[in-house]
C-alpha positions as protocol buffer text, in pm:
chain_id: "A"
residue {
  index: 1
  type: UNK
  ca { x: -3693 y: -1269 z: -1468 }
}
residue {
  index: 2
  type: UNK
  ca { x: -3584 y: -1497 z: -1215 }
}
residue {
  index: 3
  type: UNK
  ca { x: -3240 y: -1587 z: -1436 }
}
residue {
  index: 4
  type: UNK
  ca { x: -3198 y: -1181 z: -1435 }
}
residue {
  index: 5
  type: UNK
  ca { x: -3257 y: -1166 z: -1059 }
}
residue {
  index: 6
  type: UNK
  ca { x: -2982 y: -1466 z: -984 }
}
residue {
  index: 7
  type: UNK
  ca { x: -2741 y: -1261 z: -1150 }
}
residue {
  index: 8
  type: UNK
  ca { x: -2796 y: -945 z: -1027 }
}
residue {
  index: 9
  type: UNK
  ca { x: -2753 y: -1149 z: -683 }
}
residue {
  index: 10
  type: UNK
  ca { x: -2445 y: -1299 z: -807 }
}
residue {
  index: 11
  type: UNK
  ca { x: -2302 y: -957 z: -959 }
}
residue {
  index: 12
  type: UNK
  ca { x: -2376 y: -809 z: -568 }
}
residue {
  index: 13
  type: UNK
  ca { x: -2256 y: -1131 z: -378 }
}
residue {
  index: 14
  type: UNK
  ca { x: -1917 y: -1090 z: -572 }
}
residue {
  index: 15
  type: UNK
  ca { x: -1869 y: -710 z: -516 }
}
residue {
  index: 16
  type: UNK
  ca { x: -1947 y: -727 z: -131 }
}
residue {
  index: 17
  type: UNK
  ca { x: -1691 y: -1053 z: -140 }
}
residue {
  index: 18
  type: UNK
  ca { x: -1441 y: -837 z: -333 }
}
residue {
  index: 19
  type: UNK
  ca { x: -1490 y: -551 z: -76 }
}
residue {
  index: 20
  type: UNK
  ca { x: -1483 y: -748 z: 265 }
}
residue {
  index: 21
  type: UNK
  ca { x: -1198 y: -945 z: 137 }
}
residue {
  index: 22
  type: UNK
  ca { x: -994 y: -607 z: 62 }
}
residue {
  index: 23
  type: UNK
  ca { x: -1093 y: -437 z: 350 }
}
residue {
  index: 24
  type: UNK
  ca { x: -994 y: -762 z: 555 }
}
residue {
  index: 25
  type: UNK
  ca { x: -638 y: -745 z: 427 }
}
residue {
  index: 26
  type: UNK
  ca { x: -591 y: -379 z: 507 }
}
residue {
  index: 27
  type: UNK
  ca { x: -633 y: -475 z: 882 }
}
residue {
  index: 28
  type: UNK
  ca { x: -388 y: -794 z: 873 }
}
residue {
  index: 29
  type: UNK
  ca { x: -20 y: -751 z: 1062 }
}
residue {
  index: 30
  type: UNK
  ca { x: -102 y: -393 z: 1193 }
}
residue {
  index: 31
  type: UNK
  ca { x: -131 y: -249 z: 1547 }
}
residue {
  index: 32
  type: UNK
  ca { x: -245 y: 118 z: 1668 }
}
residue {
  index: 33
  type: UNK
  ca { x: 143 y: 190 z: 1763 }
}
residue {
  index: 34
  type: UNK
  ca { x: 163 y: 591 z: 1871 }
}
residue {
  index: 35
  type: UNK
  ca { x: 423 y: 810 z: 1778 }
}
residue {
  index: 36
  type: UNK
  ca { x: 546 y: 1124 z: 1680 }
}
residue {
  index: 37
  type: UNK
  ca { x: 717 y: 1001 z: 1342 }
}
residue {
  index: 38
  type: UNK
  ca { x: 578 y: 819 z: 1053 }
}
residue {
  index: 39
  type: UNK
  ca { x: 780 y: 656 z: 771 }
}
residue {
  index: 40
  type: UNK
  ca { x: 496 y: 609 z: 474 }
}
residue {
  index: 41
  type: UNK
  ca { x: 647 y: 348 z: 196 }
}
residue {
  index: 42
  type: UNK
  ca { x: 442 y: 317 z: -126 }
}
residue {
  index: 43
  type: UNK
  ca { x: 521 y: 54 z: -314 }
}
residue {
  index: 44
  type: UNK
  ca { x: 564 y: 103 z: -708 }
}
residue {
  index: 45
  type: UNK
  ca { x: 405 y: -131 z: -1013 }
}
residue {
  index: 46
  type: UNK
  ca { x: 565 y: -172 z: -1330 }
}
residue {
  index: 47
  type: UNK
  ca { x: 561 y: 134 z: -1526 }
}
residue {
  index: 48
  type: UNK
  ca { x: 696 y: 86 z: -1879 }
}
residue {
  index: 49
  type: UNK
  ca { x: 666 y: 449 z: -1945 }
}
residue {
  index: 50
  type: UNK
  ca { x: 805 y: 794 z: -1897 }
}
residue {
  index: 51
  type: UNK
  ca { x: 496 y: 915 z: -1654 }
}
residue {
  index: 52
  type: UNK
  ca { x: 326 y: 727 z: -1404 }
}
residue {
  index: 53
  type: UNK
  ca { x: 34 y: 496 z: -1487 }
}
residue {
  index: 54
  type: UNK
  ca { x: -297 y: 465 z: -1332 }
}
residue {
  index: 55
  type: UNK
  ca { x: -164 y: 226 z: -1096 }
}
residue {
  index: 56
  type: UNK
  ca { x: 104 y: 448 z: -967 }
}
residue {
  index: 57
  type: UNK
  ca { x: -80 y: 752 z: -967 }
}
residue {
  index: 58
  type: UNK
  ca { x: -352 y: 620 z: -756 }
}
residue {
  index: 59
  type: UNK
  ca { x: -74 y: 438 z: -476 }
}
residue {
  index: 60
  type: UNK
  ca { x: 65 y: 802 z: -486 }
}
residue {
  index: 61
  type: UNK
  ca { x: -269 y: 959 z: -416 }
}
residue {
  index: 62
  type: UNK
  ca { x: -305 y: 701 z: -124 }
}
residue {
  index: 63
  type: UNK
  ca { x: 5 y: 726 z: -13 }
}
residue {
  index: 64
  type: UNK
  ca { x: -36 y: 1116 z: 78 }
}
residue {
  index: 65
  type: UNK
  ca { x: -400 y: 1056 z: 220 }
}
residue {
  index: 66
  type: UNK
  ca { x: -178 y: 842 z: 456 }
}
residue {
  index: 67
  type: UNK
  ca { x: -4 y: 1092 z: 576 }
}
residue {
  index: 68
  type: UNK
  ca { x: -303 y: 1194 z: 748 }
}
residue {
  index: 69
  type: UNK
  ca { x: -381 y: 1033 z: 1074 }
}
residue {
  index: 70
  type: UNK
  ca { x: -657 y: 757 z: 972 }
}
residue {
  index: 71
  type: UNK
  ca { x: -737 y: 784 z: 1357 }
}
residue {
  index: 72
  type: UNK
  ca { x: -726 y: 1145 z: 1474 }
}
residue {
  index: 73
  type: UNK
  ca { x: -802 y: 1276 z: 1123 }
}
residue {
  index: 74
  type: UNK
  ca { x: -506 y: 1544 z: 1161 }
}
residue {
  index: 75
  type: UNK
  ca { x: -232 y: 1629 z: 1008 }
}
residue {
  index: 76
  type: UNK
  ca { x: 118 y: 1441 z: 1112 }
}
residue {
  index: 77
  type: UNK
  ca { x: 372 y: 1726 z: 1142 }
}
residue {
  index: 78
  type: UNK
  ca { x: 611 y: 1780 z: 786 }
}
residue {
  index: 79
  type: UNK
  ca { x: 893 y: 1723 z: 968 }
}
residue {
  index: 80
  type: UNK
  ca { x: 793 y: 1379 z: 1149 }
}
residue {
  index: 81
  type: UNK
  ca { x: 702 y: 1176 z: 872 }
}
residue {
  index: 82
  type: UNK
  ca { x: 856 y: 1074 z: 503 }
}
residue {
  index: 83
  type: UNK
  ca { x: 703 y: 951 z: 212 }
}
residue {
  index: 84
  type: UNK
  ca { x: 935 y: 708 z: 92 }
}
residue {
  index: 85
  type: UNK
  ca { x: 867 y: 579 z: -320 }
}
residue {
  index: 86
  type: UNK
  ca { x: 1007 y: 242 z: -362 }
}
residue {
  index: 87
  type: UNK
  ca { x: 1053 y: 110 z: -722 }
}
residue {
  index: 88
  type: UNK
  ca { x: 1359 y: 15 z: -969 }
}
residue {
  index: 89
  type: UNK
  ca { x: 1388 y: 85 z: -1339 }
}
residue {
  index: 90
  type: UNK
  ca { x: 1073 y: 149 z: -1537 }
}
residue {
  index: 91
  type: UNK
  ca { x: 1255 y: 18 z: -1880 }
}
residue {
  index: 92
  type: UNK
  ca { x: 1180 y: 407 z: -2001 }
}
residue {
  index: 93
  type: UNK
  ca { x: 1533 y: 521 z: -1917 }
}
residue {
  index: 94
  type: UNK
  ca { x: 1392 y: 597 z: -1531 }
}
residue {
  index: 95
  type: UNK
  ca { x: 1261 y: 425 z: -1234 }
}
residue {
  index: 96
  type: UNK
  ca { x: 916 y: 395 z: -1044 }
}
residue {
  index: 97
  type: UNK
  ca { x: 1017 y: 593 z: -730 }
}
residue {
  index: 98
  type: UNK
  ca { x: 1103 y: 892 z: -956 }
}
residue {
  index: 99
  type: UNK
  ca { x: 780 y: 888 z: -1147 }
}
residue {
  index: 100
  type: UNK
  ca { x: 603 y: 862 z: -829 }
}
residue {
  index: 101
  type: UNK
  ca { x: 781 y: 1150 z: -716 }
}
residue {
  index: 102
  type: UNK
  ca { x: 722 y: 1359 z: -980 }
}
residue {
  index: 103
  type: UNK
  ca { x: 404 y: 1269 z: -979 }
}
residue {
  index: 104
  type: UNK
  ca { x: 344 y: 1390 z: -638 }
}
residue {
  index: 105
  type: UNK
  ca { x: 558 y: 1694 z: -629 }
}
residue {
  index: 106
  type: UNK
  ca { x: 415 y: 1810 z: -973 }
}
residue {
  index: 107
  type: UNK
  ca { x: 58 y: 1710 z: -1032 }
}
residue {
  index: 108
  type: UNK
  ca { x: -67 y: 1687 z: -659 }
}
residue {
  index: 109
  type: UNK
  ca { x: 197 y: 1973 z: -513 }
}
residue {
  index: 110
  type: UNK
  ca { x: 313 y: 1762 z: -235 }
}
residue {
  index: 111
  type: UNK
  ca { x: 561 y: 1990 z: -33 }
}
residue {
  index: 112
  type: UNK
  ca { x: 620 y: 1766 z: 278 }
}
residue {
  index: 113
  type: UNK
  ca { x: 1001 y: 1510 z: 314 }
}
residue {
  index: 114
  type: UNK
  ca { x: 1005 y: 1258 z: 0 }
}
residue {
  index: 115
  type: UNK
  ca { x: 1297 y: 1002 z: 1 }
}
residue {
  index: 116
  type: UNK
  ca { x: 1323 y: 745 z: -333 }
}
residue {
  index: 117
  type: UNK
  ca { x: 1441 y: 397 z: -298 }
}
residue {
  index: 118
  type: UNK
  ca { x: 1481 y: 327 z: -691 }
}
residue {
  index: 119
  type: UNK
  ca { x: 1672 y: -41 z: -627 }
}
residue {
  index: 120
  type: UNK
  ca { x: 1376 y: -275 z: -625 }
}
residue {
  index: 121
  type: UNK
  ca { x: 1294 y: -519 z: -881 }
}
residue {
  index: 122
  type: UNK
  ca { x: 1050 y: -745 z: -596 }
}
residue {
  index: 123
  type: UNK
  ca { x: 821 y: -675 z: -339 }
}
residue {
  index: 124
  type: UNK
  ca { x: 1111 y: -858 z: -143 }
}
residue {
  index: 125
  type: UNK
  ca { x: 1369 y: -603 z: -243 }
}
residue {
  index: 126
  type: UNK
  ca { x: 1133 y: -301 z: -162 }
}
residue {
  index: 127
  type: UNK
  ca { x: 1137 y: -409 z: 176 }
}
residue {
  index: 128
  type: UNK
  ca { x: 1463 y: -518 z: 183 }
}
residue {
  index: 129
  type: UNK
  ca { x: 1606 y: -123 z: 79 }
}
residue {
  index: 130
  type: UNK
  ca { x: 1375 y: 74 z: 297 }
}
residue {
  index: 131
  type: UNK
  ca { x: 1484 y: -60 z: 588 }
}
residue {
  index: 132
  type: UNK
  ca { x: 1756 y: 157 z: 635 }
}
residue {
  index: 133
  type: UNK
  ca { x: 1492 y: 490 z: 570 }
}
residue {
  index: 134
  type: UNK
  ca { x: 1279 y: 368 z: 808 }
}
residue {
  index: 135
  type: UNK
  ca { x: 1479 y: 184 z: 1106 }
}
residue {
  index: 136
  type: UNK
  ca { x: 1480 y: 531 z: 1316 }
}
residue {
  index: 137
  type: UNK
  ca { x: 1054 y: 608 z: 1316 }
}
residue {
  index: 138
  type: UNK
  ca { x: 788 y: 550 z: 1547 }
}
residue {
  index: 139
  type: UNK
  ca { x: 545 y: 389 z: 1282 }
}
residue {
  index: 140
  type: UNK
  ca { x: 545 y: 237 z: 934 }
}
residue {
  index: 141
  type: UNK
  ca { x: 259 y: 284 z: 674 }
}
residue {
  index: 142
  type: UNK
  ca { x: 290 y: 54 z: 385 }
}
residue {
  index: 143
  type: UNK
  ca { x: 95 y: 141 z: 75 }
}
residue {
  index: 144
  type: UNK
  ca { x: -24 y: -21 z: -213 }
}
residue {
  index: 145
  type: UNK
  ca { x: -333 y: -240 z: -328 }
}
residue {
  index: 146
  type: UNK
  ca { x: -445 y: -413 z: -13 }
}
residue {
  index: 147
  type: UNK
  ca { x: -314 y: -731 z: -121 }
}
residue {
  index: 148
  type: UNK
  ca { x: 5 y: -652 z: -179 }
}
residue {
  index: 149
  type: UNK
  ca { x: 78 y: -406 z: 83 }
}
residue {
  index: 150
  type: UNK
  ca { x: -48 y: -709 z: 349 }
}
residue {
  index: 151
  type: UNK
  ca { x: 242 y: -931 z: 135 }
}
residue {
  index: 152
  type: UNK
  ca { x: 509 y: -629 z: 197 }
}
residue {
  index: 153
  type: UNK
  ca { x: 404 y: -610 z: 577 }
}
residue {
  index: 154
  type: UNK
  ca { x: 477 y: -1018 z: 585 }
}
residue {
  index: 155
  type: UNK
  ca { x: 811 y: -993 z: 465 }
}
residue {
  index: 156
  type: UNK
  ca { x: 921 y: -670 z: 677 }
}
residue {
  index: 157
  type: UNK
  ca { x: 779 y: -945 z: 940 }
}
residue {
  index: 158
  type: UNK
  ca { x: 1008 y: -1199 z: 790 }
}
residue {
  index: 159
  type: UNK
  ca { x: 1334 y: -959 z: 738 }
}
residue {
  index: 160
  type: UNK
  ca { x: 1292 y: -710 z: 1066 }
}
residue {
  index: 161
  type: UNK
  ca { x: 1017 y: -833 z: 1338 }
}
residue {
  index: 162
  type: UNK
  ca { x: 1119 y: -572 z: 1576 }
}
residue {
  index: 163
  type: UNK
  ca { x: 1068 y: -301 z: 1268 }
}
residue {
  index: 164
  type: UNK
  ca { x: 730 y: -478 z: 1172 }
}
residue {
  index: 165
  type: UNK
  ca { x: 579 y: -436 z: 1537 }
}
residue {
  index: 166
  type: UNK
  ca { x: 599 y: -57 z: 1422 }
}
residue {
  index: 167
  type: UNK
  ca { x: 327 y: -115 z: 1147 }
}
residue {
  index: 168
  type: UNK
  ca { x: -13 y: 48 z: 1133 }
}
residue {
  index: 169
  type: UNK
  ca { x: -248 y: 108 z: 897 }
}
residue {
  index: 170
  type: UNK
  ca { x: -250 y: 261 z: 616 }
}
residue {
  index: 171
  type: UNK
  ca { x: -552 y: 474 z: 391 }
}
residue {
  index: 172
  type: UNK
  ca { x: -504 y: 251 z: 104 }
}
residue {
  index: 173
  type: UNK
  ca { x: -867 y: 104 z: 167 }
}
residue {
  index: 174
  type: UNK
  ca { x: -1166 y: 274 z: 92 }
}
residue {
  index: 175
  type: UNK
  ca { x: -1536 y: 185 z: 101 }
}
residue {
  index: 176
  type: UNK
  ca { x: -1625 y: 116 z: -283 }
}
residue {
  index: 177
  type: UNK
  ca { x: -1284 y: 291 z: -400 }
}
residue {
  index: 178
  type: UNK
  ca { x: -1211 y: 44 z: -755 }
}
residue {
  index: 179
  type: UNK
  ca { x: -1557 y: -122 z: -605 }
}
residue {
  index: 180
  type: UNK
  ca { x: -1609 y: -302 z: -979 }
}
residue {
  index: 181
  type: UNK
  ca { x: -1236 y: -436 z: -1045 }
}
residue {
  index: 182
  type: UNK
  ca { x: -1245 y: -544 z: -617 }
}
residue {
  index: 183
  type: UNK
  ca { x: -1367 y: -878 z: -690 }
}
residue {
  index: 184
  type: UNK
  ca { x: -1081 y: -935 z: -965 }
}
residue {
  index: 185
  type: UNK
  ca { x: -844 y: -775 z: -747 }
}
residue {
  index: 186
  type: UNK
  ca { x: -947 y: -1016 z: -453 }
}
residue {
  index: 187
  type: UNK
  ca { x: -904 y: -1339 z: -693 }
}
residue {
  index: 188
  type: UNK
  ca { x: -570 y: -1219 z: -760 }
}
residue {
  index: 189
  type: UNK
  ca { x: -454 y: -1139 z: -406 }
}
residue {
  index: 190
  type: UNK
  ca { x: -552 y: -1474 z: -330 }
}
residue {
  index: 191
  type: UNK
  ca { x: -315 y: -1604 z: -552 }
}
residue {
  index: 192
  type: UNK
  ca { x: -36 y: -1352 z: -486 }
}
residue {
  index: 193
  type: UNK
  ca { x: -79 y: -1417 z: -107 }
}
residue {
  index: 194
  type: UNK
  ca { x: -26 y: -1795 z: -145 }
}
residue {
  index: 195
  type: UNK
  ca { x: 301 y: -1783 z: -46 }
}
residue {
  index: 196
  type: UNK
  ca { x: 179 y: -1646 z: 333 }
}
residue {
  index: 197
  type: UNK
  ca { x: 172 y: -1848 z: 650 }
}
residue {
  index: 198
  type: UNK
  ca { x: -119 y: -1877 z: 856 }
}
residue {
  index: 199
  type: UNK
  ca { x: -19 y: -1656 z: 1170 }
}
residue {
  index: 200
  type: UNK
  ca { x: 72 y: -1435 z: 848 }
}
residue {
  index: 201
  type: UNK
  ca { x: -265 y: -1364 z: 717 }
}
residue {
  index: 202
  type: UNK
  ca { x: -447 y: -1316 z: 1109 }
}
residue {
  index: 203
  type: UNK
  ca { x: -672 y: -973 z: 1125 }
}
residue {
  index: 204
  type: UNK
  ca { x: -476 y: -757 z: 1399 }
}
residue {
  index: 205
  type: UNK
  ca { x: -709 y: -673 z: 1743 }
}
């Protein structure tokens, strides 16, 4: 009994640890910038195939729940804000940024202004393409697991400081959203986000 109850307290020490350390990273290098026009960049994982994976598919779904105001809860106006897909070659004759789109347009009927980036081999390179997409908005939603979308909003930091002061947050956190895998993902976004500096990995106010 008492070996049973020290790892069900393990097993619920490691989810909450997974889930504060995600949610933690979703609120790193981001501000509450207003604006009337919103550039939303979701990043694309390796997709060896001819449709998108479950990876992809759920960035994409997050990506269009960020379209949405995370503050005001309404609607940002079709003609104000892109979602941009960012993602090279797939190795299945097409790229990530298509599959996302297609993904989007046909499965989830997304009707609002898509742009593709389909360069990118790095999270370095996805930056380093959408800059020209999104030089000319008010704010900058950056989508992806929460690890790697605080790693993307270091390097726009890195590449264009006056475009990263235009970041905000995005919906790619939710409360117990991939709750079981959060721990794993957490492990891994602590190795992944090794390569950050300290005033790189500070919680915004």
């Amino acid at each position: 009994m008492r070996r049973a109850t020290g790892l069900a307290t393990a097993a619920v020490a490691a989810l909450a640890w997974g889930e504060w350390l995600n949610w933690r990273w979703s609120r790193v290098l981001v501000g509450d910038r207003a604006g009337t026009s919103t550039a939303v960049v979701v990043l694309g994982y390796r997709n060896p195939r001819p449709t998108a994976n479950l990876i992809n598919r759920w960035r994409v779904r997050a990506g269009l729940r960020s379209v949405t105001d995370a503050d005001s809860d309404v609607d940002a106006d079709a003609g104000e804000t892109r979602v941009i897909f960012s993602g090279g070659e797939n190795g299945a004759g097409g790229t990530e940024a298509q599959l996302m789109a297609d993904y989007a347009r046909s499965v989830l009927a997304f009707d609002g202004t898509v742009l593709l980036e389909d360069r990118s081999r790095t999270t370095w390179e996805n930056i380093t393409n959408v800059i020209p997409l999104i030089e000319d908005v008010d704010r900058i939603k950056i989508v992806s697991q929460p690890a790697h979308a605080l790693k993307a909003r270091a390097y726009l930091r890195r590449q264009r400081p006056d475009l990263a002061a235009k970041l905000v947050r995005a919906e790619d956190y939710r409360v117990g959203e991939w709750l079981l895998v959060k721990p794993l993902l957490a492990l891994y976004g602590l190795w992944t986000l090794r390569v950050l500096e300290s005033d790189e990995r500070t919680v915004s106010s």
